[in-house]
N, CA, C and O atoms as a GROMACS GRO file, in nm:
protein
  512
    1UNK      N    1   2.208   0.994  -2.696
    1UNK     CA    2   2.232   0.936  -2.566
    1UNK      C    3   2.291   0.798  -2.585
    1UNK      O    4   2.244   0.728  -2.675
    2UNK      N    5   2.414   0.737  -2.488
    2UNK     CA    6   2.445   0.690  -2.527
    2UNK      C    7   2.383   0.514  -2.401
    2UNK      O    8   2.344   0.503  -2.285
    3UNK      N    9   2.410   0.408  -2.528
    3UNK     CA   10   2.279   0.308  -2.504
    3UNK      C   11   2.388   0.216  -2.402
    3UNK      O   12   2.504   0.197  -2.438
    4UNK      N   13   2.316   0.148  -2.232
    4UNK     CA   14   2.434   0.139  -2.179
    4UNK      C   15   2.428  -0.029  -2.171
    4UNK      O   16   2.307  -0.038  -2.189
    5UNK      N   17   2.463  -0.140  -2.160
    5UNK     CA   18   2.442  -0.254  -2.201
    5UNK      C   19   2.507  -0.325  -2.060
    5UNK      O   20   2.597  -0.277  -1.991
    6UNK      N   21   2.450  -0.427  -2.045
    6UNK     CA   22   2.545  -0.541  -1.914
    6UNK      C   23   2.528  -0.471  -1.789
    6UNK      O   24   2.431  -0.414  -1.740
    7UNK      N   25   2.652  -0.492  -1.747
    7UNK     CA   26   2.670  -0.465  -1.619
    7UNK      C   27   2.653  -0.341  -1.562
    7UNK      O   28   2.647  -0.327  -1.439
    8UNK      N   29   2.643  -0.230  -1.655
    8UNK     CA   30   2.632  -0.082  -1.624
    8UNK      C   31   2.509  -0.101  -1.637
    8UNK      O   32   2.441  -0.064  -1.541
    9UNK      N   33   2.435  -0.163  -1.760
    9UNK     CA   34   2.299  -0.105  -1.752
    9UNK      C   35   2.252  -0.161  -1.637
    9UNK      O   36   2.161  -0.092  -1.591
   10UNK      N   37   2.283  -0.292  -1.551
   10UNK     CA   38   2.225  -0.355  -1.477
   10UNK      C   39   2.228  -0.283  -1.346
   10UNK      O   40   2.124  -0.284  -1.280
   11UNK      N   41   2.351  -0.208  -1.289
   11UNK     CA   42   2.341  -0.170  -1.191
   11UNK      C   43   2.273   0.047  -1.198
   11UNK      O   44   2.246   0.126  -1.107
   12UNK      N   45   2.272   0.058  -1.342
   12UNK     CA   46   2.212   0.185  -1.362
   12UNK      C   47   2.075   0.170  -1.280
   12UNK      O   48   2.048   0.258  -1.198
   13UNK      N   49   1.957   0.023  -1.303
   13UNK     CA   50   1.848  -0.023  -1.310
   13UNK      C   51   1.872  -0.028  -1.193
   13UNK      O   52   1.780   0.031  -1.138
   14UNK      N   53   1.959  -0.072  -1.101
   14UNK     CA   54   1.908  -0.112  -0.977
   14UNK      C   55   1.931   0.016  -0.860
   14UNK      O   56   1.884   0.040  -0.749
   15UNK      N   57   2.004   0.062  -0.927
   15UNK     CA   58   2.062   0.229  -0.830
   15UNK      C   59   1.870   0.297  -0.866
   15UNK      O   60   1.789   0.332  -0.780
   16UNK      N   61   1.856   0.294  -0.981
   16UNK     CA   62   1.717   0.360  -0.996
   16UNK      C   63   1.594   0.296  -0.928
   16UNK      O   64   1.497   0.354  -0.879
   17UNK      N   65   1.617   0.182  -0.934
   17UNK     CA   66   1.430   0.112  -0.841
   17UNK      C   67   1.501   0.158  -0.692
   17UNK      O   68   1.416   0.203  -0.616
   18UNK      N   69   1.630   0.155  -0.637
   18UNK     CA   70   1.648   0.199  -0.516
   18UNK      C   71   1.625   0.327  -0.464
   18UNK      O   72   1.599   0.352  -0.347
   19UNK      N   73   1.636   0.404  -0.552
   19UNK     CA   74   1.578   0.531  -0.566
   19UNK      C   75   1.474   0.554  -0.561
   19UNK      O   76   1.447   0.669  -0.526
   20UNK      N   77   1.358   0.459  -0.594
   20UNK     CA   78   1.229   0.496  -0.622
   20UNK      C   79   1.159   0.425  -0.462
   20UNK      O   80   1.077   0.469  -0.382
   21UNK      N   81   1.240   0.293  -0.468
   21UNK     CA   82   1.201   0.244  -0.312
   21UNK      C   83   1.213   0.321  -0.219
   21UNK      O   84   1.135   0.304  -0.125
   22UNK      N   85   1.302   0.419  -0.211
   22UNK     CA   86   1.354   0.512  -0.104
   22UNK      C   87   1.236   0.642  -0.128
   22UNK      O   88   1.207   0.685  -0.016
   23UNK      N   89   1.195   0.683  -0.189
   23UNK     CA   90   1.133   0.831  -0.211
   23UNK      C   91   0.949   0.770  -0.227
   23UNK      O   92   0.873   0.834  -0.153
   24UNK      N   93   0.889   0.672  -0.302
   24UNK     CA   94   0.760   0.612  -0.314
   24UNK      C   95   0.696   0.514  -0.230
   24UNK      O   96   0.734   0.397  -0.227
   25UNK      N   97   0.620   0.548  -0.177
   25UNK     CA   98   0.565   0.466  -0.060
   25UNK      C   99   0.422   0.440  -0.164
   25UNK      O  100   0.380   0.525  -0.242
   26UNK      N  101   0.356   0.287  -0.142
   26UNK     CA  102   0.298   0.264  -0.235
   26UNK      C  103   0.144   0.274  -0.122
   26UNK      O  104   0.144   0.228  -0.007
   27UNK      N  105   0.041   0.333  -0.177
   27UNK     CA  106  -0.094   0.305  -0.068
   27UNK      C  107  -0.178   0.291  -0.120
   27UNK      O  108  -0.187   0.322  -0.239
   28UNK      N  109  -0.273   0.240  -0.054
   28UNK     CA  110  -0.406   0.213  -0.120
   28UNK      C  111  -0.530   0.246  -0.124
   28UNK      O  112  -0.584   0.216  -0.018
   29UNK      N  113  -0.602   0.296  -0.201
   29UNK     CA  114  -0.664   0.450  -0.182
   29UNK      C  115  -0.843   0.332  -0.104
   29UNK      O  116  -0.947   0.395  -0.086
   30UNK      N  117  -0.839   0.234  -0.084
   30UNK     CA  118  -0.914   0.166  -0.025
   30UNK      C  119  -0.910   0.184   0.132
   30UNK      O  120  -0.805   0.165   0.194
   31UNK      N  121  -1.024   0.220   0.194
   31UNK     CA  122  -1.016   0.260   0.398
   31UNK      C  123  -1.052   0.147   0.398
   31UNK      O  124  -1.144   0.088   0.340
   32UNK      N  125  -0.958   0.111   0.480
   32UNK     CA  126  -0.944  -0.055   0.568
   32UNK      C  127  -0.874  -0.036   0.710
   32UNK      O  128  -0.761   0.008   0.730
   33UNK      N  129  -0.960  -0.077   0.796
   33UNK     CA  130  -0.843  -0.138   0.901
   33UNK      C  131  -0.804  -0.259   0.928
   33UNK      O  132  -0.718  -0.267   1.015
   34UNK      N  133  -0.851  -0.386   0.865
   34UNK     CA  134  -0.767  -0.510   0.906
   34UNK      C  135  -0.766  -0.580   0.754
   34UNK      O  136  -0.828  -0.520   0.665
   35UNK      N  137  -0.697  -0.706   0.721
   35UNK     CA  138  -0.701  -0.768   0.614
   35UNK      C  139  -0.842  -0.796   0.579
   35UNK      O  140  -0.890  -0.767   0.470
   36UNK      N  141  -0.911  -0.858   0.680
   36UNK     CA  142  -1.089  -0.892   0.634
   36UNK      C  143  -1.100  -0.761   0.536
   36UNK      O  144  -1.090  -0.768   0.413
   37UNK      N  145  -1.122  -0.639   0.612
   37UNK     CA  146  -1.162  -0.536   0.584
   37UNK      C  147  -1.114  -0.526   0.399
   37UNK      O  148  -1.196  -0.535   0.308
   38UNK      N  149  -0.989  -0.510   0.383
   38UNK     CA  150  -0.975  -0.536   0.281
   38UNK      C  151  -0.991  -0.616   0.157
   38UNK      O  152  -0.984  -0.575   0.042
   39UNK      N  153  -1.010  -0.723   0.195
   39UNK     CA  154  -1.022  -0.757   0.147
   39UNK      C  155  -1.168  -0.826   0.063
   39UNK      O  156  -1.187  -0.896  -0.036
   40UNK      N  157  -1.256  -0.754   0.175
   40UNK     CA  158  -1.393  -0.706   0.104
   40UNK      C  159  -1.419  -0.591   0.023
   40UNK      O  160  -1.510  -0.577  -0.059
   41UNK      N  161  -1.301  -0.483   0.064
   41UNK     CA  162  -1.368  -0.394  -0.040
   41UNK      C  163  -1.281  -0.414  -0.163
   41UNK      O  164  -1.295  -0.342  -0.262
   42UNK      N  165  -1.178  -0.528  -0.157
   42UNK     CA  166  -1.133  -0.574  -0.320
   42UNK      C  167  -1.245  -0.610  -0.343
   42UNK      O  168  -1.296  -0.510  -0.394
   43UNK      N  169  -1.343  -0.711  -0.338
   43UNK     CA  170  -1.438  -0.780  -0.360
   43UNK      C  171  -1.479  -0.699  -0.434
   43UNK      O  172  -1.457  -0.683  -0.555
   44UNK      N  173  -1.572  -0.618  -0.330
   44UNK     CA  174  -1.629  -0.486  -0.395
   44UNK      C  175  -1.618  -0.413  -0.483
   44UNK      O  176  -1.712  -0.372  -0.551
   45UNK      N  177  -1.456  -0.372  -0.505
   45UNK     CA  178  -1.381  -0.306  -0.614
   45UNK      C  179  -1.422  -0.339  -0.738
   45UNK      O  180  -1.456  -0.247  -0.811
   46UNK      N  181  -1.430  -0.494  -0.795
   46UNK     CA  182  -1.454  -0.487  -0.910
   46UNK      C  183  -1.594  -0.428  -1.031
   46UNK      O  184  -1.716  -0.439  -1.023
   47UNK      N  185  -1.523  -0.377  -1.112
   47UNK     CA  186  -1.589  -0.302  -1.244
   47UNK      C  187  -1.674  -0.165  -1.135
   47UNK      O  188  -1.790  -0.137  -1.167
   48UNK      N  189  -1.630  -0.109  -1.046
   48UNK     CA  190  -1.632   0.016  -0.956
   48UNK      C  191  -1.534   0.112  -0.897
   48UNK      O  192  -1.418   0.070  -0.896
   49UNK      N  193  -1.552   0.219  -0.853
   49UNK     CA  194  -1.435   0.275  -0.870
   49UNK      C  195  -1.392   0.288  -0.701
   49UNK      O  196  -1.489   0.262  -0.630
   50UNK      N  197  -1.267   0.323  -0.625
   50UNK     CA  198  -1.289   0.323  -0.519
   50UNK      C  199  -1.327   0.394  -0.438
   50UNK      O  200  -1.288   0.374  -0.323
   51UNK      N  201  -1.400   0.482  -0.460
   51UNK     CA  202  -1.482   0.594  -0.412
   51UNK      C  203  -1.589   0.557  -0.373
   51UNK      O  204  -1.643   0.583  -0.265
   52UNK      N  205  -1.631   0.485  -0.468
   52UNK     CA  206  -1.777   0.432  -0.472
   52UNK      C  207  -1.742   0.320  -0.328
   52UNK      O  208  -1.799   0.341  -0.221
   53UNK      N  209  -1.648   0.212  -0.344
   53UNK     CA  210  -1.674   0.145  -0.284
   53UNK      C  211  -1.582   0.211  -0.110
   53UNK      O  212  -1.596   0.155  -0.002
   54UNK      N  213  -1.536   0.279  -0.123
   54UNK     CA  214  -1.554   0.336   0.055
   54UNK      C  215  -1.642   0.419   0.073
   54UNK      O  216  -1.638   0.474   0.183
   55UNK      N  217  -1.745   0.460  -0.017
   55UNK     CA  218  -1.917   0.568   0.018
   55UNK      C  219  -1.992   0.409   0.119
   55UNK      O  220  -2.046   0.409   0.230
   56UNK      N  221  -1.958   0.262  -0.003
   56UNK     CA  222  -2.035   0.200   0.050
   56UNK      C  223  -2.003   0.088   0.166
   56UNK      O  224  -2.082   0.027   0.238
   57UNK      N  225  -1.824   0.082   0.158
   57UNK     CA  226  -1.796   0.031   0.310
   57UNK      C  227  -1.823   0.114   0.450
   57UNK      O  228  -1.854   0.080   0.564
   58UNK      N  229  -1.795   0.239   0.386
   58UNK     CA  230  -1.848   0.286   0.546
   58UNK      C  231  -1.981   0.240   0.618
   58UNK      O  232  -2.000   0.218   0.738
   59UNK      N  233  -2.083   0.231   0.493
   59UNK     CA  234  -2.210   0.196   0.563
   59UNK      C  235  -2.174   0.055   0.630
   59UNK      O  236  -2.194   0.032   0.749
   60UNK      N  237  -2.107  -0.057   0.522
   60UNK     CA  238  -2.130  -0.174   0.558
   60UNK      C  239  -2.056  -0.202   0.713
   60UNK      O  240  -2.120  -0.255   0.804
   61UNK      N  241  -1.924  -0.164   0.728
   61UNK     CA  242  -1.837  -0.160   0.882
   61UNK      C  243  -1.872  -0.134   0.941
   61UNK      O  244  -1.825  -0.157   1.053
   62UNK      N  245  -1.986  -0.060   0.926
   62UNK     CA  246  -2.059   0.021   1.083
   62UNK      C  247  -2.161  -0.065   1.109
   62UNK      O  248  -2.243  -0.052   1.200
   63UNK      N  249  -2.156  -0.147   1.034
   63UNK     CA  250  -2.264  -0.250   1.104
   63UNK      C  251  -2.181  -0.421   1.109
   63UNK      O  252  -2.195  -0.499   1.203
   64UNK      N  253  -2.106  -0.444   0.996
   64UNK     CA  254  -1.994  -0.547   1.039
   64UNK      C  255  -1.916  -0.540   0.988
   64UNK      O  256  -1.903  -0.517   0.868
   65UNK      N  257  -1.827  -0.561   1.080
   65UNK     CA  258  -1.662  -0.563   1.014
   65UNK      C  259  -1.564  -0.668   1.017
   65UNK      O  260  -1.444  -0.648   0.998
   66UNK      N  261  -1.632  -0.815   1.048
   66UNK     CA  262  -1.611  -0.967   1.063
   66UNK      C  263  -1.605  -0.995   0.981
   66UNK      O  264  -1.615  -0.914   0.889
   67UNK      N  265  -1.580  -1.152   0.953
   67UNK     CA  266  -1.670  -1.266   0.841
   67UNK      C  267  -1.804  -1.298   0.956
   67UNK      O  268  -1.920  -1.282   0.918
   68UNK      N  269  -1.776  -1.341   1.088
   68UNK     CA  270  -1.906  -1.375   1.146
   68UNK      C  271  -2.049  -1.267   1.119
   68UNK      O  272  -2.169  -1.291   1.102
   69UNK      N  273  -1.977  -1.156   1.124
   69UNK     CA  274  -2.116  -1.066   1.136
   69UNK      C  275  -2.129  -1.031   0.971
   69UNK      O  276  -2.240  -0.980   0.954
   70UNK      N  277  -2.071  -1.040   0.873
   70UNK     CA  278  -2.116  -1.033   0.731
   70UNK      C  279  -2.176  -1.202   0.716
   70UNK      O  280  -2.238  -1.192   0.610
   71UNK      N  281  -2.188  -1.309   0.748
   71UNK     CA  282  -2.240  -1.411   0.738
   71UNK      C  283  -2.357  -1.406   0.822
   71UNK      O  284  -2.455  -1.470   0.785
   72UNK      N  285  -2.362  -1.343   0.924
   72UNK     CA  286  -2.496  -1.342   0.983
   72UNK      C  287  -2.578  -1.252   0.963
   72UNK      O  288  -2.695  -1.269   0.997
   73UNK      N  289  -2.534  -1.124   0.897
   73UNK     CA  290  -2.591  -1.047   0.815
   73UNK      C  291  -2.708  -1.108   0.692
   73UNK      O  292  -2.822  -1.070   0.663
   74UNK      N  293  -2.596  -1.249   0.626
   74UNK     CA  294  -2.705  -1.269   0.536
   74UNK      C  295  -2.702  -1.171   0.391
   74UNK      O  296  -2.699  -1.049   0.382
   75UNK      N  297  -2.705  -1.270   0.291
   75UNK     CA  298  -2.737  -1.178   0.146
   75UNK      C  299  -2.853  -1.060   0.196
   75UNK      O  300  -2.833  -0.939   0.183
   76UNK      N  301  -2.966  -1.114   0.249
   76UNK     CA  302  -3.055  -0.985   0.222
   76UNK      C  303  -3.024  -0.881   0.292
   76UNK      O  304  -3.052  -0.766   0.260
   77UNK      N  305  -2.943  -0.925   0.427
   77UNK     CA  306  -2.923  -0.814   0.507
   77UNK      C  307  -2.809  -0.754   0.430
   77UNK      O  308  -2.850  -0.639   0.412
   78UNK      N  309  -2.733  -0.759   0.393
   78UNK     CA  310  -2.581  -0.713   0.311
   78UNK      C  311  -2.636  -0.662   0.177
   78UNK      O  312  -2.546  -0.582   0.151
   79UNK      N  313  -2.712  -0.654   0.085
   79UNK     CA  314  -2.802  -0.628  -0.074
   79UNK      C  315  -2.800  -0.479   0.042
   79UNK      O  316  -2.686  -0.458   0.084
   80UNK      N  317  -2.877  -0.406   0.082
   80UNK     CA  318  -2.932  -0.270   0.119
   80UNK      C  319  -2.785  -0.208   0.156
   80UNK      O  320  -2.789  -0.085   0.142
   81UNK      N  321  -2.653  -0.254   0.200
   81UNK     CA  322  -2.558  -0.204   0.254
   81UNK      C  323  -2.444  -0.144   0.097
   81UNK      O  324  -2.374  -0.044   0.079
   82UNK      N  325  -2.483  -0.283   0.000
   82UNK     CA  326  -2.399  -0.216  -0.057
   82UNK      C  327  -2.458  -0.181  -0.196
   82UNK      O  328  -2.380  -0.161  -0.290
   83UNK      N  329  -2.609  -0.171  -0.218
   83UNK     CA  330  -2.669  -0.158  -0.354
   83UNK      C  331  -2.594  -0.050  -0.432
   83UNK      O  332  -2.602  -0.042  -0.554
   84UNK      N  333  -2.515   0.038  -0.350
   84UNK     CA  334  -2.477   0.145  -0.468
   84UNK      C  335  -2.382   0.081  -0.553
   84UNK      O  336  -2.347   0.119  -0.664
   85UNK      N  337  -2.331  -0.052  -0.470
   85UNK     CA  338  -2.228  -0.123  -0.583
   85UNK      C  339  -2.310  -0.171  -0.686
   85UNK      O  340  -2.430  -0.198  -0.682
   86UNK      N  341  -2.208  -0.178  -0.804
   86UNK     CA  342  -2.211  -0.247  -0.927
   86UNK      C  343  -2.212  -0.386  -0.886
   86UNK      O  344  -2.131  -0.422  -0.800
   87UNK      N  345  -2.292  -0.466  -0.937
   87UNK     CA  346  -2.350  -0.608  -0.912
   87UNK      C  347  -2.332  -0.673  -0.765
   87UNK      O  348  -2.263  -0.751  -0.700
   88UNK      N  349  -2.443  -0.585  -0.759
   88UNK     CA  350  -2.439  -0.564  -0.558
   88UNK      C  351  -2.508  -0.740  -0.505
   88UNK      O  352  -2.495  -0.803  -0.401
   89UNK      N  353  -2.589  -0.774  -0.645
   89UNK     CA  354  -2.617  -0.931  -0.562
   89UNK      C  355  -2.537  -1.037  -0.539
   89UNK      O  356  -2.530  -1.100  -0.434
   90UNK      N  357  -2.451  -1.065  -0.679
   90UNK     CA  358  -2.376  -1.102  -0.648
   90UNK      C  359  -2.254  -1.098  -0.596
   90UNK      O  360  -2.186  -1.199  -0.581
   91UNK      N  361  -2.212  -0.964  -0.561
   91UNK     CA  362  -2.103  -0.972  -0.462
   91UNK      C  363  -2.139  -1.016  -0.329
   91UNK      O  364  -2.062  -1.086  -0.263
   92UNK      N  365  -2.275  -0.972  -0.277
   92UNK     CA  366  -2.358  -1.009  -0.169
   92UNK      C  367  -2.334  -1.128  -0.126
   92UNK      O  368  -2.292  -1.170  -0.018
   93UNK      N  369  -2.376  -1.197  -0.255
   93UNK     CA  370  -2.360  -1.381  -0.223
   93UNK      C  371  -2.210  -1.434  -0.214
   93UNK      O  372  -2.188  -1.532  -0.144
   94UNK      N  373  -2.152  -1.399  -0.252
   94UNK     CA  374  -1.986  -1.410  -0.253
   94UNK      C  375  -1.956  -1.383  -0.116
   94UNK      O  376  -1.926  -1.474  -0.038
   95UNK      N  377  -1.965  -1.244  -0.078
   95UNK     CA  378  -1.909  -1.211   0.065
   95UNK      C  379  -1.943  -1.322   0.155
   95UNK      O  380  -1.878  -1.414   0.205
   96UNK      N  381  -2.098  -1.274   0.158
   96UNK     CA  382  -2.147  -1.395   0.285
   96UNK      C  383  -2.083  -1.575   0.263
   96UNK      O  384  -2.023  -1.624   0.358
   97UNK      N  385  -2.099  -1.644   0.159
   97UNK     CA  386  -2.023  -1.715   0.166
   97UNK      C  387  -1.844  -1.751   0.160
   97UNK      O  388  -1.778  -1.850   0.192
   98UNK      N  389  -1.808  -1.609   0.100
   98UNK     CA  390  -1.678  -1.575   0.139
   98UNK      C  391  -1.646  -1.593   0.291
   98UNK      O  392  -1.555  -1.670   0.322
   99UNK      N  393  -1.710  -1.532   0.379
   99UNK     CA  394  -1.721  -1.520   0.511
   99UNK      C  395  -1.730  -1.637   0.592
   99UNK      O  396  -1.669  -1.650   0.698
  100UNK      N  397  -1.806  -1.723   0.540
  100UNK     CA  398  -1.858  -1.852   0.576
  100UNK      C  399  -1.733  -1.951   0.562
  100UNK      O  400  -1.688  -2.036   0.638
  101UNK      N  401  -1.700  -1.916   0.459
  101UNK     CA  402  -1.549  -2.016   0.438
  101UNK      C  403  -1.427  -1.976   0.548
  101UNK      O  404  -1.356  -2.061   0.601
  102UNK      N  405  -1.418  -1.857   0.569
  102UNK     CA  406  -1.334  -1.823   0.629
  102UNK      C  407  -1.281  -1.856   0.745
  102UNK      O  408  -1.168  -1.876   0.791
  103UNK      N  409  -1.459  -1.855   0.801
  103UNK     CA  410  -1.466  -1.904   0.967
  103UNK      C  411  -1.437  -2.040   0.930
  103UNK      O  412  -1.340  -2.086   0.990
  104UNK      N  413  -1.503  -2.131   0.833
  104UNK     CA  414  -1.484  -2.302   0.891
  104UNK      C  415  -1.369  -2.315   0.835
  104UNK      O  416  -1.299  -2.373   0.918
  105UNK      N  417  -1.285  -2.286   0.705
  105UNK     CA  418  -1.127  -2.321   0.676
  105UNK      C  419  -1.015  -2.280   0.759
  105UNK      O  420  -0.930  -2.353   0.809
  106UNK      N  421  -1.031  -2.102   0.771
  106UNK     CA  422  -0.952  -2.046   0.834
  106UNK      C  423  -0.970  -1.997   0.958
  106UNK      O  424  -0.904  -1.898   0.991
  107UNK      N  425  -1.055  -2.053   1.042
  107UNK     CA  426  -1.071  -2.015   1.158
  107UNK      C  427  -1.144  -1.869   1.201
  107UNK      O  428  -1.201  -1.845   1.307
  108UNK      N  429  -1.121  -1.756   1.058
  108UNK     CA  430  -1.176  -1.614   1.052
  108UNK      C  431  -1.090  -1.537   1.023
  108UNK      O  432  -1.101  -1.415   1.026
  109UNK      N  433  -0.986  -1.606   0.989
  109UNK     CA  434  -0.853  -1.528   0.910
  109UNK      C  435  -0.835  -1.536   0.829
  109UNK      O  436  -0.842  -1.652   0.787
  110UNK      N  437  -0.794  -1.427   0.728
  110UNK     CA  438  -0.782  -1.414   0.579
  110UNK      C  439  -0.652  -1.479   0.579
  110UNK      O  440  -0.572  -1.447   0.666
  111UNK      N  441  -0.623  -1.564   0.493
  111UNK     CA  442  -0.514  -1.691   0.451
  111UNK      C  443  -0.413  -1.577   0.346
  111UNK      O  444  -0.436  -1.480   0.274
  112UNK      N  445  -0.293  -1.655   0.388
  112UNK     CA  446  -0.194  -1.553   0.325
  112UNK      C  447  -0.148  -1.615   0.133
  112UNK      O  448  -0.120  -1.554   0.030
  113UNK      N  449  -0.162  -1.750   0.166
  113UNK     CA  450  -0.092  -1.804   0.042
  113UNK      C  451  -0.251  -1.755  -0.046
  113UNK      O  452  -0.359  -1.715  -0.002
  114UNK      N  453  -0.203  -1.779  -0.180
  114UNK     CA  454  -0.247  -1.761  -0.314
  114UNK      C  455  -0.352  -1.857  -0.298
  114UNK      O  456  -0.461  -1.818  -0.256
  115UNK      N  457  -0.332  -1.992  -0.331
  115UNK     CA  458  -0.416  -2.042  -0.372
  115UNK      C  459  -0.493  -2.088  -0.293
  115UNK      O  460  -0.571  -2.171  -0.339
  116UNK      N  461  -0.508  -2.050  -0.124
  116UNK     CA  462  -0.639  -2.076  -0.058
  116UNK      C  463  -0.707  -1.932  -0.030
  116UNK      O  464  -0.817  -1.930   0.026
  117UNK      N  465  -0.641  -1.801  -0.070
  117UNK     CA  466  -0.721  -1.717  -0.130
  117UNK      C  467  -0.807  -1.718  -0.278
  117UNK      O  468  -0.908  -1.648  -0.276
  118UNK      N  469  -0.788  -1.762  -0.359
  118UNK     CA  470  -0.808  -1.756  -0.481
  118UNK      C  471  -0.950  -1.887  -0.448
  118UNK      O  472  -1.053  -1.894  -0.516
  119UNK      N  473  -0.926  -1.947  -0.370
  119UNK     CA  474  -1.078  -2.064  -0.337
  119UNK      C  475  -1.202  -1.980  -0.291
  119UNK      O  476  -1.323  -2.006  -0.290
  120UNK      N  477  -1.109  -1.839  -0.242
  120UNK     CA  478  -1.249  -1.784  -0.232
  120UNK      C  479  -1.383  -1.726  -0.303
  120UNK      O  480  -1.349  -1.637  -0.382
  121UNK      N  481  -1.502  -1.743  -0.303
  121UNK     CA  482  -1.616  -1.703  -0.362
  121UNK      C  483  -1.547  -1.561  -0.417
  121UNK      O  484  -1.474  -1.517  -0.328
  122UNK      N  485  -1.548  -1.491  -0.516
  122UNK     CA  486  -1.502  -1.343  -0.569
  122UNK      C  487  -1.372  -1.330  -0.589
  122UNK      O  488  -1.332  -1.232  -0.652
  123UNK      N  489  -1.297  -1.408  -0.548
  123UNK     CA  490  -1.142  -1.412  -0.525
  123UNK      C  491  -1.070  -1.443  -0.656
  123UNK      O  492  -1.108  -1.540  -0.722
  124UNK      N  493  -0.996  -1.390  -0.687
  124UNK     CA  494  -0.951  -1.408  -0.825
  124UNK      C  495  -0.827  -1.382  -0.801
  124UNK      O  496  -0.800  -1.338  -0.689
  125UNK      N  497  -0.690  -1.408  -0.927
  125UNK     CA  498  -0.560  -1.392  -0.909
  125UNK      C  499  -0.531  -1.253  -0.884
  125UNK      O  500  -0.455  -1.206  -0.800
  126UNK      N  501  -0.605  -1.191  -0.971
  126UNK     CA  502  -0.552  -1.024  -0.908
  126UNK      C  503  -0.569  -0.995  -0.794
  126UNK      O  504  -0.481  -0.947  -0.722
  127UNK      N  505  -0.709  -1.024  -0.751
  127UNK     CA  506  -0.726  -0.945  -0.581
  127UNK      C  507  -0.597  -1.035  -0.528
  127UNK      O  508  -0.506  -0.971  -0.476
  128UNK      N  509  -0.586  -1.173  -0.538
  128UNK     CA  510  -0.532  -1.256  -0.470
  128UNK      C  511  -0.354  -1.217  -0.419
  128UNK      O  512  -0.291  -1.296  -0.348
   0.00000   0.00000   0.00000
């Protein structure tokens, strides 16, 4: 096969990701309906699989699906919602003060830039 270099190879590469943009729709096997939402069960996600963690968002949404009502929930109230997670305390403590930040920085909106996501309690560059 023959090896294609420059300008051919460059537009070979780009005819192909256009191809792939056109036919692959990318999703996320996480049930969410708003950014909050999501971005708790990233939280959640880590060292778990996402199965696990929509067995255990369903429980948790049906009782809150805020930052206000996961902060007034409370670690102890939030520990029983998601114990089937993997290091269910401390994600516990993360959320709720995740939550807590949210309302007094961001008003209760998940922030779009990087690095006032990444301030959050659990928040790291990947979820971010």
């Amino acid at each position: 096969m023959k090896r294609l270099r420059g300008k051919t190879r460059d537009a070979d590469l780009v005819c192909i990701l256009d191809a792939f943009a056109a036919t692959i729709t990318p999703r996320c096997e996480l049930v969410h309906a708003t950014a909050f939402e999501l971005l708790v069960a990233v939280v959640l996600s880590a060292q778990c699989t996402d199965a696990n963690v929509n067995k255990a968002t369903a429980k948790l949404f049906a009782v809150a699906r805020t930052p206000q009502a996961i902060r007034d929930l409370g670690v102890a109230g939030l520990v029983p919602l998601i114990r089937t997670i993997g290091l269910f305390n401390a994600k516990a403590k993360n959320l709720v003060e995740l939550s807590r930040l949210l309302l007094e920085r961001h008003g209760g909106v998940v922030p779009a830039e990087r690095d006032a996501l990444t301030a959050l309690p659990g928040v790291g560059r990947k979820t971010a």
